[in-house]
MIFINU-447060 format. One record per residue (C-alpha): x negated, y, z. Coordinates in steps of 0.25 Angstrom, whole numbers, padded with zeros to 4 digits, always signed. Layout:
<pts>
XYZ
...
</pts>
This chain:
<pts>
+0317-0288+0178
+0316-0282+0164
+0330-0277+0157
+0329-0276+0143
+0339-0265+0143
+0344-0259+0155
+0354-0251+0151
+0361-0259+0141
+0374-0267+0146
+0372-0282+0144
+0387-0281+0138
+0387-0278+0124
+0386-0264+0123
+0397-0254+0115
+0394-0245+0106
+0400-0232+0107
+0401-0221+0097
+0395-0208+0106
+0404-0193+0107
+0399-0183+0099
+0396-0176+0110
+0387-0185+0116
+0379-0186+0102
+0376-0172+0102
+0371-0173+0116
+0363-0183+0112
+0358-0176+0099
+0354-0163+0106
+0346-0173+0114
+0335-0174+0103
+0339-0159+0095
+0339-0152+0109
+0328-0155+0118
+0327-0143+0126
+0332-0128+0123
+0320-0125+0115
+0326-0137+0106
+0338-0129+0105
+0333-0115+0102
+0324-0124+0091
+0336-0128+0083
+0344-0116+0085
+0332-0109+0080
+0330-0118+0069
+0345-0116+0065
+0343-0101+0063
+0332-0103+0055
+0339-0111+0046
+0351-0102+0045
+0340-0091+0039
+0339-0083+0051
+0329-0071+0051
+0330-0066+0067
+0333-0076+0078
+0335-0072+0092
+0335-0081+0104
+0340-0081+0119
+0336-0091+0130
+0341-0092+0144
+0335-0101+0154
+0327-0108+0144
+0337-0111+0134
+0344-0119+0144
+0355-0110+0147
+0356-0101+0133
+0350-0102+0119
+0355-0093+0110
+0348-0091+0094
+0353-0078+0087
+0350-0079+0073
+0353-0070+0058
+0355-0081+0050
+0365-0087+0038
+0375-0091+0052
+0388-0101+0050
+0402-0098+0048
+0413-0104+0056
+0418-0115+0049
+0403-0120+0051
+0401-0119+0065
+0409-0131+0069
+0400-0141+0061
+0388-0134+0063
+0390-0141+0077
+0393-0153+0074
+0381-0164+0071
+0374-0165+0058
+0380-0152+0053
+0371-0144+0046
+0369-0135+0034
+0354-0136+0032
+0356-0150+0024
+0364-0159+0017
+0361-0171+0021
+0357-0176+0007
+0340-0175+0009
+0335-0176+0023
+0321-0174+0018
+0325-0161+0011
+0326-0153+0025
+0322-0136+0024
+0328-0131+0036
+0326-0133+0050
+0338-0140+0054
+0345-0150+0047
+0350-0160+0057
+0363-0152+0063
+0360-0156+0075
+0355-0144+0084
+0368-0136+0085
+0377-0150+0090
+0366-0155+0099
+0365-0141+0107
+0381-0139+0108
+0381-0152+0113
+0372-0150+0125
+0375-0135+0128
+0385-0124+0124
+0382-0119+0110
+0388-0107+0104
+0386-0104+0090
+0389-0090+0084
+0387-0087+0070
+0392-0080+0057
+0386-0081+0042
+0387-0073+0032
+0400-0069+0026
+0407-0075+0038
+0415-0072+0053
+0406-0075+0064
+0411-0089+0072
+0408-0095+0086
+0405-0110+0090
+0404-0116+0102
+0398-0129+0106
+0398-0134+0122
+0393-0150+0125
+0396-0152+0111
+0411-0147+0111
+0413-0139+0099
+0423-0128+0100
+0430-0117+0090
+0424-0108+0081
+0424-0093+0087
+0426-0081+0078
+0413-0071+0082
+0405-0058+0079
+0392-0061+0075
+0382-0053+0064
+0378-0064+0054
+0369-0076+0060
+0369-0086+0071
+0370-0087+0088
+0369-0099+0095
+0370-0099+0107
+0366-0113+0118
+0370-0111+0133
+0369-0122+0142
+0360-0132+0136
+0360-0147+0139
+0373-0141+0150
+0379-0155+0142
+0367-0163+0145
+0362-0160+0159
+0353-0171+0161
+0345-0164+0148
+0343-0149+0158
+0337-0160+0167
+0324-0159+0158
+0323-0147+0154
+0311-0137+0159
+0311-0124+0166
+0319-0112+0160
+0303-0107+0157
+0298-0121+0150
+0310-0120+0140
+0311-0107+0138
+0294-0108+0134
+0299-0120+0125
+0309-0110+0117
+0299-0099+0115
+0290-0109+0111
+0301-0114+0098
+0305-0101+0094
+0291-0097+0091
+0287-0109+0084
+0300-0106+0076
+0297-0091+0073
+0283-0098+0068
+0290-0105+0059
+0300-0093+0054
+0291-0080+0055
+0300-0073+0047
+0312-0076+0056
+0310-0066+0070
+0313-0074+0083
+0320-0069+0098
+0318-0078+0109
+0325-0070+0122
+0325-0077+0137
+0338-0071+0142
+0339-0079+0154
+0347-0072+0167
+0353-0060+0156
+0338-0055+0155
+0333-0056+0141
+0317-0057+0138
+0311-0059+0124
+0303-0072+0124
+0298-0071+0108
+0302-0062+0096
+0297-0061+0082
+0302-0052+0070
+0303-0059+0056
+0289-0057+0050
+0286-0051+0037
+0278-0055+0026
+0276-0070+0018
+0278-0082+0026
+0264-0085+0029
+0261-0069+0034
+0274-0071+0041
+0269-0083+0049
+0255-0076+0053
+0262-0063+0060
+0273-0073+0066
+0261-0082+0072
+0256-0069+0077
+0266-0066+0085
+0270-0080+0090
+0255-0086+0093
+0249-0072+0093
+0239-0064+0087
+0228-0073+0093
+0233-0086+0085
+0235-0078+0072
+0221-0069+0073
+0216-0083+0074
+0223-0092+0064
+0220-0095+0051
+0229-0096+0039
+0233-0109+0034
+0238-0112+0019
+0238-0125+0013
+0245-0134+0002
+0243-0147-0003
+0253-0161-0007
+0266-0153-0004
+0263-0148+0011
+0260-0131+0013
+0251-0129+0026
+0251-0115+0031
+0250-0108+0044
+0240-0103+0053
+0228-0112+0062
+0220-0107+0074
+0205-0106+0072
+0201-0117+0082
+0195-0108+0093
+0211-0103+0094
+0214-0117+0101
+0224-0119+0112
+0225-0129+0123
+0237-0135+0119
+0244-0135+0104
+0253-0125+0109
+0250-0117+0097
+0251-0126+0084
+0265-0124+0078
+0268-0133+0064
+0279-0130+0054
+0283-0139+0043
+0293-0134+0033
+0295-0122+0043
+0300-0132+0053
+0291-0132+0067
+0285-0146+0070
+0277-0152+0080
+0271-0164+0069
+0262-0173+0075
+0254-0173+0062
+0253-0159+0059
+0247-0158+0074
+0237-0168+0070
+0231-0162+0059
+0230-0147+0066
+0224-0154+0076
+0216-0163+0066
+0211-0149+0058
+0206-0143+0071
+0198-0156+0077
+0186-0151+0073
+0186-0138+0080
+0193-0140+0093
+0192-0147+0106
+0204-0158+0109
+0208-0148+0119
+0212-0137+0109
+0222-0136+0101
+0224-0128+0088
+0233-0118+0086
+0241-0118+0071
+0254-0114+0065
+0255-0123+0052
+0266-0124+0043
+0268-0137+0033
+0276-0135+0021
+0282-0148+0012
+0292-0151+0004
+0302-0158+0014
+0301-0169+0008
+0290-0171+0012
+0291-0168+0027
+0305-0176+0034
+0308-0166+0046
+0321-0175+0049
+0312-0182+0060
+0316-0180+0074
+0331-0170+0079
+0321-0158+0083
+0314-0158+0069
+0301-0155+0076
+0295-0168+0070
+0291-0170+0056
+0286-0181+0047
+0277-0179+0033
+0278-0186+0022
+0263-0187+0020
+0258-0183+0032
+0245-0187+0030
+0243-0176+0019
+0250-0164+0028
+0240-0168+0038
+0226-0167+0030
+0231-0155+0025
+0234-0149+0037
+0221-0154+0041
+0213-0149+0030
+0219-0135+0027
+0216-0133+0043
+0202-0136+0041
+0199-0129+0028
+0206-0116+0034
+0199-0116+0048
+0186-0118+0041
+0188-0107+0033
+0188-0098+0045
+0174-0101+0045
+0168-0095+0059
+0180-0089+0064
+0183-0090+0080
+0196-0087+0086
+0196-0070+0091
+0202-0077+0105
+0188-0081+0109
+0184-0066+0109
+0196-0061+0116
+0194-0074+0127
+0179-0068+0127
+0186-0053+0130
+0194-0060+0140
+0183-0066+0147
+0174-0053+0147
+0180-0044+0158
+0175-0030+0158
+0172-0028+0173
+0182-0018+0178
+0179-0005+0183
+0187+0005+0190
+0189+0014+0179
+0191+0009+0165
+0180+0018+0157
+0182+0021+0141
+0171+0025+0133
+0167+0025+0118
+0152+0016+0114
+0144+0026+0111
+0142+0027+0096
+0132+0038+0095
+0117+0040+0091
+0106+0041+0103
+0105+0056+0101
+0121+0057+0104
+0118+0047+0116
+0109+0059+0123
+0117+0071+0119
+0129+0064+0125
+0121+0059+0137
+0117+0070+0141
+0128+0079+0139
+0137+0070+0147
+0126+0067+0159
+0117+0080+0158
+0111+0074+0171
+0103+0065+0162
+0097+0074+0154
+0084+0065+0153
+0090+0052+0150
+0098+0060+0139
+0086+0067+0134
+0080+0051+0130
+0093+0046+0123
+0088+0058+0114
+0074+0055+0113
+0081+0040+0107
+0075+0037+0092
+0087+0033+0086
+0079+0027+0076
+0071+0017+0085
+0083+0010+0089
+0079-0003+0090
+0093-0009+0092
+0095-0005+0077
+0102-0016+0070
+0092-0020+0057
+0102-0021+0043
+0101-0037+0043
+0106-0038+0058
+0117-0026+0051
+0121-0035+0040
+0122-0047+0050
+0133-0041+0058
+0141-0040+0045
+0142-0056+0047
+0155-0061+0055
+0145-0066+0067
+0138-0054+0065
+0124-0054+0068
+0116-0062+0080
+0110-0052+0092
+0105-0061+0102
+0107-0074+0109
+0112-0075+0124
+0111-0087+0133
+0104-0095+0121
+0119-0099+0117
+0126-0087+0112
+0122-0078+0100
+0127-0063+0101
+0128-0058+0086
+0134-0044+0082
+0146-0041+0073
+0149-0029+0067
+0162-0026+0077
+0156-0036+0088
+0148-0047+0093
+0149-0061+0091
+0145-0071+0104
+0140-0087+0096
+0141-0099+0104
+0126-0104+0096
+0129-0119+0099
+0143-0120+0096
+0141-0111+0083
+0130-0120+0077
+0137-0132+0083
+0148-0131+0072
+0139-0126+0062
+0131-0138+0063
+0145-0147+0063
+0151-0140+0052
+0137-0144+0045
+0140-0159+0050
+0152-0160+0046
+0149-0154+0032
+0137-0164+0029
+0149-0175+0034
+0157-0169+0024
+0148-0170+0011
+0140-0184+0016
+0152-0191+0023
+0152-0199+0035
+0138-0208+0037
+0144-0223+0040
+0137-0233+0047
+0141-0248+0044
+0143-0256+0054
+0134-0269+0056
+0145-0278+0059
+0159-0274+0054
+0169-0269+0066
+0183-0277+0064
+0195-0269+0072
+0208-0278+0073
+0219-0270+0069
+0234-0270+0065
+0239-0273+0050
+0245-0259+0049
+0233-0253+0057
+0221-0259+0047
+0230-0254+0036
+0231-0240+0041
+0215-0239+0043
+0212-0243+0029
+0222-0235+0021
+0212-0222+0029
+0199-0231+0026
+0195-0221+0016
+0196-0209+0026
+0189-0216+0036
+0177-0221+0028
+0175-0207+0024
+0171-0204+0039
+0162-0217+0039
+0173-0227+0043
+0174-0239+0035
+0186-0249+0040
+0189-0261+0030
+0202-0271+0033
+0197-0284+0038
+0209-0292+0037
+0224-0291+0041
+0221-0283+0056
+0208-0276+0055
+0198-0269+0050
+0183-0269+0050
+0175-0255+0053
+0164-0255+0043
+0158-0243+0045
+0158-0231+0056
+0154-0215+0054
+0140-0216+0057
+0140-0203+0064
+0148-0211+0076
+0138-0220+0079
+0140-0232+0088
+0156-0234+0087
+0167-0242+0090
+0174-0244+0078
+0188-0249+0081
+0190-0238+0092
+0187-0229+0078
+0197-0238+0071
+0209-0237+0082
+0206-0221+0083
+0209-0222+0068
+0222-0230+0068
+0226-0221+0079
+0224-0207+0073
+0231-0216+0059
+0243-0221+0065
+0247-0207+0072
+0243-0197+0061
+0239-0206+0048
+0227-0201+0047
+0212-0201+0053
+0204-0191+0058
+0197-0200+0070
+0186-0205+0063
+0181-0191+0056
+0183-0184+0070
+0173-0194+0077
+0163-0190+0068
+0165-0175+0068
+0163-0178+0082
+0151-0183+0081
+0145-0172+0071
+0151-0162+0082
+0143-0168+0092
+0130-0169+0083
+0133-0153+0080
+0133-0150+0093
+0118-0158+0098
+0114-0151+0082
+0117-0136+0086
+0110-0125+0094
+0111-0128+0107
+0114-0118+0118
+0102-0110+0124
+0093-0112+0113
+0089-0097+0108
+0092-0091+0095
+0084-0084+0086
+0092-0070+0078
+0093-0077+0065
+0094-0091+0069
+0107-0084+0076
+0111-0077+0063
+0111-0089+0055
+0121-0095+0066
+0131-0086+0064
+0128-0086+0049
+0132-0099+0048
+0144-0100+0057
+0150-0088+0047
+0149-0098+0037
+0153-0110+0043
+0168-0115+0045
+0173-0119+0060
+0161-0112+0065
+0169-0102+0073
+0170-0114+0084
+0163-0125+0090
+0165-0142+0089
+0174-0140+0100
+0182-0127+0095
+0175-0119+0105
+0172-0104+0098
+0157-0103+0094
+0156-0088+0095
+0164-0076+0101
+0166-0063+0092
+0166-0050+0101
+0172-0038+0093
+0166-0025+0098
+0177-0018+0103
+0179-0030+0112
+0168-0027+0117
+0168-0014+0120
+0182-0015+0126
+0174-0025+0137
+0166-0014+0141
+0176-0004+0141
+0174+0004+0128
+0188+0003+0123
</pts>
């Protein structure tokens, strides 16, 4: 038998007014999640009070200790006993809740986490004595005099030992202590000139999970060495710079080239106003500006910071502050889109320097018993001989026709044309192997081309070009297709009928509850135009904006590219292969493939040589 409500009373239920205690708990609830959610906060709070060094210690995963050390503005000791109670803050005056600069605001974090464990709060600000505070299951107790240098410790024992059923579901000492690490580097993205100590001192034992000095330098330069040193030299060699403005919002950071994909967005940080998010829209439009160059199974790898008067962003969303909302979203997101685009094209033909080191990986030397080190021989024929024959006098004979070599007659002399040729980036085209793969010369290297994924983006770059400047061919459709559809859906499709007749889809309202297709992109041949229309709504309602339609037929100008370009095993002549690597030099995006596969390898010499023992 159903019961409408279970666990109500079918007396007339009191209402009671909840302990304080019992309101904290269940505020840390939604501030505290896990003991990365607390370092979050306590972090956040350092930040705040204009710290420049912050050290942290861990034991068993934050379960057991979480202590932040920091060098900021601190309290004195008539503020401590408020800063523990709820709502208590000094970042805001209540007055403009849409006027928010800091990181915390909500006065929430410090109550909430000495309501569910044993905090201990330590602090002395300038031109003050140092005081002592300390919170256990949300009993507040007297202030302490201490010795401290100015700044702040907070120290969190025993969290959730007031909630026991919340340790129920926390993971392994390993998982949360990962989950911490993971925090305090997306926070030291956000504040590179801020330097971070994250120590495990779990059993006594102390062990350095993470530490960065302060960096030096403007904020953006600041940013790049920082990104260095948290996603390592590989994303940062790799990365290009973002810097846009446009309506109030400031775009800047650093995206991947798209053949530094990862299987899984672990590497996409987004800061808005400084503040780490994870915005659904923001992700949307990264993942929006690199459709075009990967597979659905890569993700790209960004650090992007959005910068707006905050009035025009409202943080106050959800206790975490990890959500926010735009005012005019639909903006952020075509800029972010655009500027994305604009700078990846501009890095023309370049391919991520990881697809030589993955070559390098795969190319193992064979090994020998002894590991021999010897120069290349840089020297003219004549030298060749005299040295021969000194160092093996027992062939003398052999020796003796080294010396009889013309120099001259060399016919492996490079001509001044093939010369000049490996002054281009993609040097100068040698040979074809397996009818697939171009070898050219560099001046420092050598340079391997995938021939049919090179010309298969050249030809779509090309497609999408003529697309650009002639539009999208329409066909009509004989009969007019009428999909049935709410009043608020068939008002949403047509305020976006202009965007999407400018892809060849023309939609007109046909009365209260639906719409007739018109017209489809000609390039999609034989459609079914209300699965299109549904695709639409569905990309509308959850980002307010429609990309569907134009991907379809990029599709479709990807696959003609692919049946249009050279195709594997047909053979090449020198200067057909020349004006390959010519052209990719010049065109955008050509550095990867349809499917964000890399279209050539890059070889530096020294690499090679260190293959073959040299160096």
């Amino acid at each position: 038998m159903f019961v409408s409500a279970p666990n109500m009373s079918t007396m007339l239920p009191r209402i009671r007014q909840l302990d304080d205690a019992a309101i904290n708990r269940i505020a840390a609830g939604e501030v505290v999640e896990r003991p990365a959610s607390a370092v979050k906060e306590l972090i956040e709070n350092a930040l705040d009070a204009g710290a420049r060094r912050l050290r942290i210690d861990i034991a068993d995963g934050g379960k057991t200790l979480i202590r932040v050390t920091d060098d900021g503005c601190g309290m004195s000791a008539q503020d401590l006993p408020l800063a523990m109670s709820r709502h208590a803050t000094s970042k805001i005056d209540g007055s403009d809740l849409l006027n928010i600069n800091s990181f915390g605001f909500r006065g929430e974090a410090l109550p909430s986490l000495g309501a569910v464990g044993r905090l201990t709060i330590t602090s002395r600000a300038n031109g003050f004595d140092a005081a002592q505070i300390t919170v256990t299951g949300g009993q507040v107790g007297l202030v302490k005099p201490a010795a401290m240098a100015e700044g702040t410790i907070v120290e969190l024992r025993d969290l959730f030992y007031a909630t026991p059923a919340r340790l129920k579901f926390m993971r392994t000492d390993r998982a949360e202590t990962q989950a911490i690490s993971e925090i305090v580097k997306r926070l030291a993205i956000a504040s590179p000139l801020v330097g971070f100590q994250l120590n495990d001192v779990s059993a006594g034992n102390q062990r350095k999970l993470f530490a960065v000095n302060p960096e030096n330098g403007d904020l953006i330069d600041a940013l790049y060495w920082r990104l260095t040193r948290v996603l390592g030299k590989d994303f940062s060699d790799n990365a290009v710079r973002i810097q846009a403005k446009r309506d109030g919002f400031t775009l800047s950071g650093y995206a991947a080239l798209p053949t530094f994909s990862r299987g899984a967005a672990v590497m996409q940080h987004f800061f808005v106003n400084g503040r780490p998010v994870r915005d659904k829209l923001i992700i949307g439009a990264l993942r929006a500006a690199y459709n075009d160059f990967l597979s659905r199974d890569r993700h790209p790898a960004a650090a992007l910071f959005v910068e707006c008067d905050s009035q025009l962003v409202d943080v106050n969303v959800h206790p975490a502050k990890s959500e926010v909302r735009f005012r005019q979203p639909g903006l952020l997101r075509g800029m972010i889109i655009s500027c994305l685009r604009h700078t990846l094209a501009e890095a023309g033909y370049r391919a991520s320097t990881t697809v030589a080191d993955a070559v390098l990986g795969a190319a193992k030397p064979e090994q020998t018993a002894r590991n021999f080190s010897y120069q290349m021989p840089q020297s003219s024929a004549a030298a060749h001989a005299a040295n021969y024959q000194m160092q093996a006098p027992q062939f003398a004979e052999t020796a003796a026709l080294y010396a009889r070599v013309d120099v001259s007659e060399d016919k492996g002399e490079t001509t001044p044309t093939e010369t000049a040729l490996e002054t281009h980036p993609l040097g100068a085209a040698r040979g074809q192997v397996h009818e697939n793969y171009i070898i050219a010369q560099t001046a420092d290297g050598i340079v391997i081309v995938d021939q049919h994924a090179a010309h298969e983006r050249l030809v779509y770059e090309k497609l999408k070009t003529q697309m650009r400047e002639n539009g999208v061919p329409s066909q009509a459709l004989l009969i007019p297709e009428i999909v049935d559809l709410s009043a608020d859906d068939c008002t949403r499709l047509l305020d976006f009928s202009e965007t999407l007749e400018s892809v060849g889809l023309v939609v007109e309202g046909f009365g209260a509850g639906a719409v007739a297709v018109r017209t489809t992109p000609a390039i999609l041949g034989e459609v079914n135009a209300k699965s299109i229309i549904l695709d639409v709504l569905d990309e509308l309602c959850d980002q307010n904006a429609t990309q569907s339609v134009h991907d379809k037929v990029e599709s479709i100008l990807s696959r003609v590219a692919c049946h249009g370009s050279i195709r594997s095993g047909r053979r090449m002549r020198g200067e057909e292969m020349n004006a390959l690597l010519r052209e990719m030099e010049s065109t955008p995006h050509s550095g990867q493939c349809n499917h964000g596969r890399p279209t050539y390898v890059e070889l530096k010499l020294s690499d090679i040589e260190r293959l073959f023992g040299r160096r």
